[in-house]
C-alpha positions as CSV (number, residue, x, y, z in Angstrom):
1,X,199.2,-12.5,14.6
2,X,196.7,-12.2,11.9
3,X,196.7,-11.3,8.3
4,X,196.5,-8.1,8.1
5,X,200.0,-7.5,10.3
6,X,202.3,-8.7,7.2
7,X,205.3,-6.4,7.4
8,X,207.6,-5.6,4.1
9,X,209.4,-9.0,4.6
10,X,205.9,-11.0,3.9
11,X,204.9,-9.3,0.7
12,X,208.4,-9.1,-0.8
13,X,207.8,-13.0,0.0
14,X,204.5,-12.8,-2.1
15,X,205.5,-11.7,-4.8
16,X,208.4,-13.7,-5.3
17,X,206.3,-17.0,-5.4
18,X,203.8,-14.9,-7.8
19,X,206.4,-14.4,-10.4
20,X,208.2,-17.6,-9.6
21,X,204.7,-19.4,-10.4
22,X,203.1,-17.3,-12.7
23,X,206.1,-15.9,-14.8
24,X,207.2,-12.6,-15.7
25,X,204.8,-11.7,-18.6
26,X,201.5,-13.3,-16.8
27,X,202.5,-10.6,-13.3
28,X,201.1,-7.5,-15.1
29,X,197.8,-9.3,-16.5
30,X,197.3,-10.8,-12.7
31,X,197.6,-7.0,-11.4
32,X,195.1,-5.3,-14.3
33,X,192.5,-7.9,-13.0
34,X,193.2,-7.5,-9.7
35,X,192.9,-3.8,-9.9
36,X,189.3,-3.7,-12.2
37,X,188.3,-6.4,-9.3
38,X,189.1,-4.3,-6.5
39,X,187.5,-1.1,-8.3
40,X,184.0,-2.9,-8.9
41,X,183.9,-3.7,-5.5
42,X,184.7,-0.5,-4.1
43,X,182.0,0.9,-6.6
44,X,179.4,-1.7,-5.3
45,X,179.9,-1.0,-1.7
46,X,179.7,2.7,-2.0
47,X,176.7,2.4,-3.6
48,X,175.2,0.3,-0.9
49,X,176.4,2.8,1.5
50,X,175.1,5.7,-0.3
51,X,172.0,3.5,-0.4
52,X,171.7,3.4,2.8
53,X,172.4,7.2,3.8
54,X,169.7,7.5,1.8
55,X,166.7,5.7,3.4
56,X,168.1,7.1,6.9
57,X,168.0,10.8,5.9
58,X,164.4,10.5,4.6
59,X,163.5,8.0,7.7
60,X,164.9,11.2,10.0
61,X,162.9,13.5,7.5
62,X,159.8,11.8,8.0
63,X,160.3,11.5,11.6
64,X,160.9,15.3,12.4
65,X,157.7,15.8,9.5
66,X,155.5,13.9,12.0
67,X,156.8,15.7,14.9
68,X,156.9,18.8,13.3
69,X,153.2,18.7,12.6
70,X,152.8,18.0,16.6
71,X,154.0,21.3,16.8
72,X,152.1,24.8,16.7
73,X,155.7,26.6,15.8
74,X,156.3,27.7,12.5
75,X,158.0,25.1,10.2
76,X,161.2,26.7,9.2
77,X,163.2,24.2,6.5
78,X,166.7,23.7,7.1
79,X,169.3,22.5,4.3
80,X,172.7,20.8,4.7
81,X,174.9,23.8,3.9
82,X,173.2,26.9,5.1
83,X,172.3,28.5,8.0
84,X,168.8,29.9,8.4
85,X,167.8,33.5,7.0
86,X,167.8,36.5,9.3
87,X,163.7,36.5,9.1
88,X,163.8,33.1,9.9
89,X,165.8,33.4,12.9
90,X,164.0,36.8,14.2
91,X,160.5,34.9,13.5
92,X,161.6,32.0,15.7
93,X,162.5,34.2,18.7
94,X,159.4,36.2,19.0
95,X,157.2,32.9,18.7
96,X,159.4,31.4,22.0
């Protein structure tokens, strides 16, 4: 059974030590720094993730540059949320 399996029963259990050793008026202070705590490191590891995404997209980028310029085809650029124009497509059948 590990940690992460704690049913209803185990929190309520947790947080009836918290306020029987903490107190009443020291709960919500506990919870504000818990919360700013968990936030920063959400933050930090999107960033590194975002980071990340990054250097692969322009390591992919680089790596179809150099095999595009392999190629005698015509370089046609392609961006995340469109599809290629109508002279793009018709140019790209007649050079097959």
């Amino acid at each position: 059974m590990g940690l992460g399996n704690i049913g209803w029963s185990g929190v309520l259990l947790v947080l009836i030590a918290l306020l029987l050793v903490f107190g009443p008026s020291k709960l919500p202070e506990i919870g504000k720094a818990f919360g700013k705590s968990l936030k920063e490191f959400r933050n930090a590891t999107q960033g590194a993730v975002d980071e990340v995404n990054k250097e692969r997209y322009e390591g992919e980028v680089n790596a179809n540059q150099a095999v595009g310029a392999k190629t005698t085809g015509p370089a046609i650029e392609w961006q995340a949320d469109s599809e290629p124009s109508a002279a793009a497509q018709s140019e790209q059948t007649v050079h097959r």
